[in-house]
C-alpha positions in Angstrom: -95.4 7.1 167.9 -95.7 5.2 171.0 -96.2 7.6 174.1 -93.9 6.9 177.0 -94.0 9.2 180.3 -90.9 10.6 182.0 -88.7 8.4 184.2 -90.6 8.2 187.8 -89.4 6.9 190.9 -91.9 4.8 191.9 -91.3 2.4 194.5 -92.9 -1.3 194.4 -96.0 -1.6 196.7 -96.6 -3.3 199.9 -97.9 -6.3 198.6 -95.2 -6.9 196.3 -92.3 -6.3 198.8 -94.0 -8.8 201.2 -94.7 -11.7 198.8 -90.9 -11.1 197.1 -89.4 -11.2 200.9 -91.0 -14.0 201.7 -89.8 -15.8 198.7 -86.3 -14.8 199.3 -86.8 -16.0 202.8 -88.6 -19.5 201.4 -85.7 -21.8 200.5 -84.8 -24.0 203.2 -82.1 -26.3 203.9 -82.3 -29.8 201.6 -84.3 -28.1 199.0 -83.5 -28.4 195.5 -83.6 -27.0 192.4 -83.4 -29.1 188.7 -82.2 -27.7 185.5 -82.7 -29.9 182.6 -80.6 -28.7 179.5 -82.5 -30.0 176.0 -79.6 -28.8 173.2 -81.7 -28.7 170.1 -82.8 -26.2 167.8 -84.3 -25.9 164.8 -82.1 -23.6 164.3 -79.3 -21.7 165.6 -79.8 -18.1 166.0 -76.7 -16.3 165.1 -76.5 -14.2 168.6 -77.0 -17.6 170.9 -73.7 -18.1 173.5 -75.8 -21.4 174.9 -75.0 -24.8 174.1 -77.7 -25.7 171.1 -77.2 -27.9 168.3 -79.5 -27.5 165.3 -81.8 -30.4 164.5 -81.6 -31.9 161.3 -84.1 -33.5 158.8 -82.5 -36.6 158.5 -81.9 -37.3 161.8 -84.0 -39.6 164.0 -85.7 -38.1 166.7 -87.0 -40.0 168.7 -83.6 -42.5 168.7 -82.1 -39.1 169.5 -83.8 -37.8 172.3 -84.5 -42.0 173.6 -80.4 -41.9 173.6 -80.7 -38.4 175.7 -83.0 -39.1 178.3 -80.9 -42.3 178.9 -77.8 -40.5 179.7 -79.9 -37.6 181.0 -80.9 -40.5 183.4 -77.3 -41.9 184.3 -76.4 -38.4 185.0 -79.1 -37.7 187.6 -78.3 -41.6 189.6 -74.3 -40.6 189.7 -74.7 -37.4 190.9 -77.6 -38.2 193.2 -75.5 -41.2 194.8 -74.5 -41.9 198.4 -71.5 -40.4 198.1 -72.0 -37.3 196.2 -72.3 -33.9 197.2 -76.0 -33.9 196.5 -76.8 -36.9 198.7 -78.6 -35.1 201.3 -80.9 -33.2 199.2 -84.7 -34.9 199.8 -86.9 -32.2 198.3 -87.4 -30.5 194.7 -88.7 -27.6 195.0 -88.4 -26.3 191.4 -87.8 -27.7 187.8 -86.9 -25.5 184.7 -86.5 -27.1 181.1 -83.8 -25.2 179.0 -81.8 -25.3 176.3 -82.2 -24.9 173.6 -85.7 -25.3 172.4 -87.2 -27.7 175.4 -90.5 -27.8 173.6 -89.4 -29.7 170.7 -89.7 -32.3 173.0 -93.4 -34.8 173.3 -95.2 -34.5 176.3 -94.7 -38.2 176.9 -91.0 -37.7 176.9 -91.2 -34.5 179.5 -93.4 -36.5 181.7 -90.9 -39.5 181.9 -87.7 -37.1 183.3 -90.2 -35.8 185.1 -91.0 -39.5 186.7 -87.7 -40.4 186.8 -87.0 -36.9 189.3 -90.2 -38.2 191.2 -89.2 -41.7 192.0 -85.9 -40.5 194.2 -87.4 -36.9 195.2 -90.5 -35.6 196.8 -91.9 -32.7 194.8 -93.2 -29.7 197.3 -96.7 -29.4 196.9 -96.3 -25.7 195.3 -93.1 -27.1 193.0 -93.0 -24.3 190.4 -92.4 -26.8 187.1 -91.4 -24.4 184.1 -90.7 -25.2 180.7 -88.9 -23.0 178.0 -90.2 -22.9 174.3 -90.3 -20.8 171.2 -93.6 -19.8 169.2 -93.4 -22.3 166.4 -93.5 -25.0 168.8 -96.6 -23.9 171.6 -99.4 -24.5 169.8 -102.9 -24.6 171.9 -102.7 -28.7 172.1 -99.2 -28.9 173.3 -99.7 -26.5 176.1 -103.1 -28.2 177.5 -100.6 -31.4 177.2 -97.9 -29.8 179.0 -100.6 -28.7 181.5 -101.8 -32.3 181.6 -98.6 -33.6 182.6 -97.9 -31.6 186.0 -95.8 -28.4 184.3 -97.5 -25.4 185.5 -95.4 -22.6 183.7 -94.5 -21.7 180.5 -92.2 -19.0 178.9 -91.8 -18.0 175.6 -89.2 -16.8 173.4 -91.1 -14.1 171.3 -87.9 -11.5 171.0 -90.0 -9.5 169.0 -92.9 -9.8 166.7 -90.5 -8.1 163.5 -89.6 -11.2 160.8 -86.6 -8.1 159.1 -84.8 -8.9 162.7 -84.7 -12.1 162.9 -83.9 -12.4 158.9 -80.1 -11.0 159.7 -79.5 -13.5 162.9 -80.7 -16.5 161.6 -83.7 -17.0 163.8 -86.2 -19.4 162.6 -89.7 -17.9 162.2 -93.0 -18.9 161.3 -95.8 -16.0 160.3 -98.4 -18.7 161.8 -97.3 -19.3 165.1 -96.3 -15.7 165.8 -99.9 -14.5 164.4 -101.6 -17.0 167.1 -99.0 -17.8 170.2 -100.9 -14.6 172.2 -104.2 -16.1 172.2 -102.9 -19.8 172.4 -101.2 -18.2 175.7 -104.2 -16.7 176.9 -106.4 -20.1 176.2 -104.1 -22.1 177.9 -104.9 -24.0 181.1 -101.5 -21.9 182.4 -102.4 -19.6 185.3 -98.9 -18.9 184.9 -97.0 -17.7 182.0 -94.1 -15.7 180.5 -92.3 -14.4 177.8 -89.0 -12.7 176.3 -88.4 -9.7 174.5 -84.9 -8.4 173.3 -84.1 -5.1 172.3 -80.8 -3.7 170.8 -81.6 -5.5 167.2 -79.3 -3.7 164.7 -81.7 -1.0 163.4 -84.2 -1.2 165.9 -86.0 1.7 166.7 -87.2 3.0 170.4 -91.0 2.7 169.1 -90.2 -1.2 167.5 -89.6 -2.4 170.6 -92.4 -0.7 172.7 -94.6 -1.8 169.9 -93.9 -5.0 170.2 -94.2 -4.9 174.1 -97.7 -3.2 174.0 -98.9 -5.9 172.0 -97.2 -8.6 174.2 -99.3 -7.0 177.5 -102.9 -7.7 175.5 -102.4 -11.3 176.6 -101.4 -10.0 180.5 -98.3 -12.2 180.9 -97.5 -12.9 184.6 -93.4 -12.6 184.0 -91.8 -10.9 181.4 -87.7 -11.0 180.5 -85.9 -8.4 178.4 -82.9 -9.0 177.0 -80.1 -6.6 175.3 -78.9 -7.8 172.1 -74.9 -8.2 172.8 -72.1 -9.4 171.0 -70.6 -12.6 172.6 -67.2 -14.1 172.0 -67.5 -17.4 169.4 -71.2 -17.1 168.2 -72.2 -16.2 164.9 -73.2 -12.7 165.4 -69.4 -12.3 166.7 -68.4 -12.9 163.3 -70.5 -11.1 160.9 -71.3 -8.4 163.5 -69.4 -5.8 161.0 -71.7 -7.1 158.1 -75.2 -7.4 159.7 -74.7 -4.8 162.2 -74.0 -3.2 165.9 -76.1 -3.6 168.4 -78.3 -0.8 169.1 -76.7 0.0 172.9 -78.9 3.0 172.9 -82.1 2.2 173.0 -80.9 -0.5 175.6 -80.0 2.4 177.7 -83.0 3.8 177.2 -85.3 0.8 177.9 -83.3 0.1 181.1 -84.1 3.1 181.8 -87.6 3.8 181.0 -89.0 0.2 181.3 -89.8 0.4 185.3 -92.4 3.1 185.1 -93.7 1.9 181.2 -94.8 -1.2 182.9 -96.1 0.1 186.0 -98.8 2.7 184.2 -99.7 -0.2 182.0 -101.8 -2.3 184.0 -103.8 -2.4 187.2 -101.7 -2.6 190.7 -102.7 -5.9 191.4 -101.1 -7.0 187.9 -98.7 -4.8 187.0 -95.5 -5.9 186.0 -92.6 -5.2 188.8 -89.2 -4.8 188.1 -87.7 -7.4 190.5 -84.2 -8.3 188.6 -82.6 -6.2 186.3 -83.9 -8.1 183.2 -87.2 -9.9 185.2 -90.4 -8.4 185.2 -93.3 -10.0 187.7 -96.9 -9.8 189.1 -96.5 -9.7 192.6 -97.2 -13.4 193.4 -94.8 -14.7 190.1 -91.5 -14.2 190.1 -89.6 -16.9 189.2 -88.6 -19.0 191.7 -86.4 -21.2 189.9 -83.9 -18.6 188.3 -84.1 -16.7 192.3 -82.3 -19.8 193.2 -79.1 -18.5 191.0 -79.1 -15.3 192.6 -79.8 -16.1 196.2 -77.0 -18.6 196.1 -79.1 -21.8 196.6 -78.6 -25.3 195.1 -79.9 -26.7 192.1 -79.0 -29.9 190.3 -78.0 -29.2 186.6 -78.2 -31.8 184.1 -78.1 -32.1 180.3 -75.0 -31.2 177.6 -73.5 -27.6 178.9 -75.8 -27.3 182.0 -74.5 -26.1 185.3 -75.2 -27.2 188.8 -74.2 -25.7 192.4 -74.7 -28.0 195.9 -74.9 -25.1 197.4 -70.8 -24.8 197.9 -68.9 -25.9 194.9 -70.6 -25.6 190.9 -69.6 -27.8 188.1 -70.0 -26.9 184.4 -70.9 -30.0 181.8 -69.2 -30.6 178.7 -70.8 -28.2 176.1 -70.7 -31.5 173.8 -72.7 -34.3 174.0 -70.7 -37.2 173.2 -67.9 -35.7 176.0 -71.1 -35.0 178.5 -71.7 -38.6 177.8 -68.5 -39.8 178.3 -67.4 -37.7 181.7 -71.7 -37.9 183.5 -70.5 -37.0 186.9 -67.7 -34.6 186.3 -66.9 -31.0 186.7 -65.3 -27.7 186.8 -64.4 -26.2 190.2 -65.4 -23.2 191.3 -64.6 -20.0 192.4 -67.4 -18.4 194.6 -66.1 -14.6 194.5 -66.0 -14.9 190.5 -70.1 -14.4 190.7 -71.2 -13.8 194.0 -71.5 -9.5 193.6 -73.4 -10.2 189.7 -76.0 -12.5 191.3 -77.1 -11.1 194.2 -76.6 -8.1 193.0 -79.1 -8.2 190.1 -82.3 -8.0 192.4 -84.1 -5.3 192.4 -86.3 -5.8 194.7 -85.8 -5.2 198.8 -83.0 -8.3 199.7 -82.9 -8.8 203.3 -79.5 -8.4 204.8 -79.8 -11.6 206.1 -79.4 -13.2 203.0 -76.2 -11.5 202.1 -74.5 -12.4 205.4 -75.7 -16.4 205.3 -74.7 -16.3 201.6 -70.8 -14.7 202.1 -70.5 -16.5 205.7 -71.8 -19.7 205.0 -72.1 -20.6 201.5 -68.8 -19.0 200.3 -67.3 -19.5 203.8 -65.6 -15.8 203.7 -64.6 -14.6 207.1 -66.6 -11.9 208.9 -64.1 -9.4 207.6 -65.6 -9.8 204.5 -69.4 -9.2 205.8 -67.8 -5.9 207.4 -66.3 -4.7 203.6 -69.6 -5.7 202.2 -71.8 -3.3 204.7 -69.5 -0.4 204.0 -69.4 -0.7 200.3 -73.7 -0.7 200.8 -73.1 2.5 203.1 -71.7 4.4 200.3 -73.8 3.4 197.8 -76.3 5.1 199.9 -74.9 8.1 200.2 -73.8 8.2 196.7 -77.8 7.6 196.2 -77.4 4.8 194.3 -79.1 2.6 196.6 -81.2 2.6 199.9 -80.7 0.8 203.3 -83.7 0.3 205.2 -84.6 -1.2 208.5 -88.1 -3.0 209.2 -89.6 -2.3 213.1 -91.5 -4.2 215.3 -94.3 -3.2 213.9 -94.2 -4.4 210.7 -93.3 -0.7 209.2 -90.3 0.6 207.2 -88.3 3.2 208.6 -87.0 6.4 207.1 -83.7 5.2 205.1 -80.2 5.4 206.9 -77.0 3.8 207.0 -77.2 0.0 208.6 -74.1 -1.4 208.7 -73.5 -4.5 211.2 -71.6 -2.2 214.1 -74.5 0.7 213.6 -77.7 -1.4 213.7 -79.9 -0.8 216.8 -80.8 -3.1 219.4 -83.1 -6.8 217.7 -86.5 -5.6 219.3 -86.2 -2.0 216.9 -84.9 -3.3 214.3 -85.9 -7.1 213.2 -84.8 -7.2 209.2 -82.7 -4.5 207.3 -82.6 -4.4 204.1 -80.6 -3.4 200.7 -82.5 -2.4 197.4 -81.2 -0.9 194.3 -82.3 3.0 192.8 -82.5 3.1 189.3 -79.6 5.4 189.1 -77.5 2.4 190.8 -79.1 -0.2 188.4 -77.5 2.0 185.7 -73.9 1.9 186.8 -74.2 -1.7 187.9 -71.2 -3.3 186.2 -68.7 -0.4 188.5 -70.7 -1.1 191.4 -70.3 -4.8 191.1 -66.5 -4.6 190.2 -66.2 -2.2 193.3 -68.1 -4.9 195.7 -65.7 -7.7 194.2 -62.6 -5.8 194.9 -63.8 -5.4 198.3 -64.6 -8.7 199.1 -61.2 -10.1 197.8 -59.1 -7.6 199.4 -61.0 -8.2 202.8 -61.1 -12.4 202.6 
């Protein structure tokens, strides 16, 4: 039996709250974010709701993914021109390879898009270059030739360490890779590294799933994701859910629950892993700055078959098809930015400057300040439904006791210089009402 200690509310350290804030406060105008969507897998897992094709035998591979990076490389010149939305941007600041399985792809093949990104955009010196991957493919000579080529993080879909899981959903598995991918990590010339684990496998039991984390933390990950098995509309698992099985939506209840103070007693301070999304999991100097960008509202440029991208106003959605990606490079879905605003910035976890929630609705999403007003009263009763805390920061560099802030109640600039908003655990566990309640708010008062 795996020993877990009660629930305790235990809030993130000084050092973590500083280095998150200033990430939150790092993006600046111009800067960009690139997602690169690779669609191949060897196989597609039964519970998948992204774009993936699986990779056959017969096919050619290397005419295939030539043929990709070619359009992958139409893409990026149309929606880079003069006249596009993303013509001003002069700085990439972070690059994230998805899919899919992005490290079926060679080395060679990675460092051209990443070439092809170079010759119109200046990389930031600290550009945070991340790649996704599965076990079978991260062997100890890949990653030191990923390392080689300029990415500097890596994170891996592990899900769990259990073959009878995968079995039912169609997940490919290899005893090998699973055996060694801990100590390949750990070997690696990656000073930054992540992985996933899901829970909520039909059958799955509470001490499966902490097993499996317990032995993930011997290799001291810097990031760790954890996922909740679900049931989504037009995948696999949607179909046969009745004959492999339910998710497990207790023990996902119970690791949302529990998770926050597991991960905190395991582990020194300095590298403990901190709850700073509600599926994200960082040291205090690794959260992911790329998938930040999502929630913060910044831009990123999204490329590939089924990738999205956002200028920072208006997102587009690609063709979740490659010949019609192929066939429509520059194109797009408009947007509605009160269909996601309240379930991305509401997923931190960590202290989000108020700041950042009046620049997103005033000037990304151009609400009026009616709608800044709704959102500071829905955050005052959260409060006082202790659900969440509002804090102010003094001159002196020191929190205050928690109160109310809303825009018409904060003190004078020299008492108060940031305020903030930061989810309890007991609001983290009624999220979906609180972000329906924000919504309605924000579309009643815009």
């Amino acid at each position: 039996m795996i020993q877990k200690t009660p629930l305790i509310q235990k809030d993130f350290n000084k050092d973590f709250n500083e280095s998150f804030r200033n990430l939150l406060l790092s993006f600046m105008p111009h800067e960009l974010g690139v997602y690169i969507h690779f669609p191949w897998c060897l196989q597609k897992c039964f519970y998948c709701d992204f774009f993936s094709l699986e990779l056959k035998r017969e096919q050619n591979h290397h005419i295939l993914y030539e043929r990709y990076i070619c359009s992958l490389r139409k893409e990026f010149h149309l929606r880079m021109a003069k006249n596009s939305s993303f013509a001003g941007f002069q700085k990439i600041t972070s690059v994230f390879f998805g899919g899919g399985t992005p490290s079926l792809m060679p080395a060679e093949l990675l460092h051209s898009i990443l070439s092809m990104l170079k010759a119109d955009l200046d990389f930031s010196p600290d550009c945070e270059i991340s790649l996704e991957g599965n076990p079978e493919n991260m062997s100890q000579d890949y990653l030191c030739s990923l390392h080689q080529i300029g990415i500097n993080r890596v994170n891996v879909g592990i899900q769990t360490f259990r073959p009878s899981f995968f079995h039912e959903m169609n997940r490919f598995y290899s005893e090998e890779c699973y055996q060694s991918i801990l100590s390949d990590l750990k070997n690696s010339p990656f000073l930054n590294f992540g992985a996933d684990l899901m829970c909520g496998f039909p059958g799955q039991k509470s001490d499966d799933f902490f097993e499996d984390l317990e032995r993930l933390l011997t290799a001291n990950p810097n990031h760790l994701s954890i996922y909740g098995l679900t049931i989504e509309e037009g995948t696999p698992y949607h179909s046969h859910v009745k004959k492999i099985g339910f998710p497990e939506e207790e023990l996902q209840c119970e690791v949302l629950r529990e998770l926050p103070s597991f991960l905190l007693q395991h582990g020194k301070e300095e590298k403990a892993l901190k709850q700073y999304e509600i599926s994200n999991f960082a040291q205090a100097t690794f959260p992911c700055r790329h998938n930040i960008r999502y929630w913060v509202y910044e831009p990123y440029l999204g490329l590939g078959p089924g990738a999205h991208g956002f200028d920072g106003f208006y997102r587009y959605a690609n063709p979740k098809s490659i010949s019609l990606w192929e066939d429509t490079l520059d194109q797009g879905i408009p947007h509605c930015p009160l269909s996601d605003l309240p379930i991305l910035l509401l997923r931190i976890c960590g202290r989000v400057p108020l700041a950042i929630w009046k620049k997103v609705l005033l000037e990304n999403c151009r609400l009026p300040m009616s709608s800044w007003q709704a959102a500071c009263e829905i955050f005052q009763k959260w409060e006082k439904r202790g659900l969440a805390v509002l804090e102010a920061q003094d001159s002196g560099g020191h929190y205050s006791e928690k109160q109310a802030i809303g825009i018409s109640r904060a003190r004078s600039e020299k008492e108060y210089i940031e305020q903030f908003f930061q989810w309890k655990p007991e609001g983290i566990q009624v999220l979906d009402d609180c972000v329906f309640e924000l919504y309605s708010a924000l579309r009643h008062s815009s």
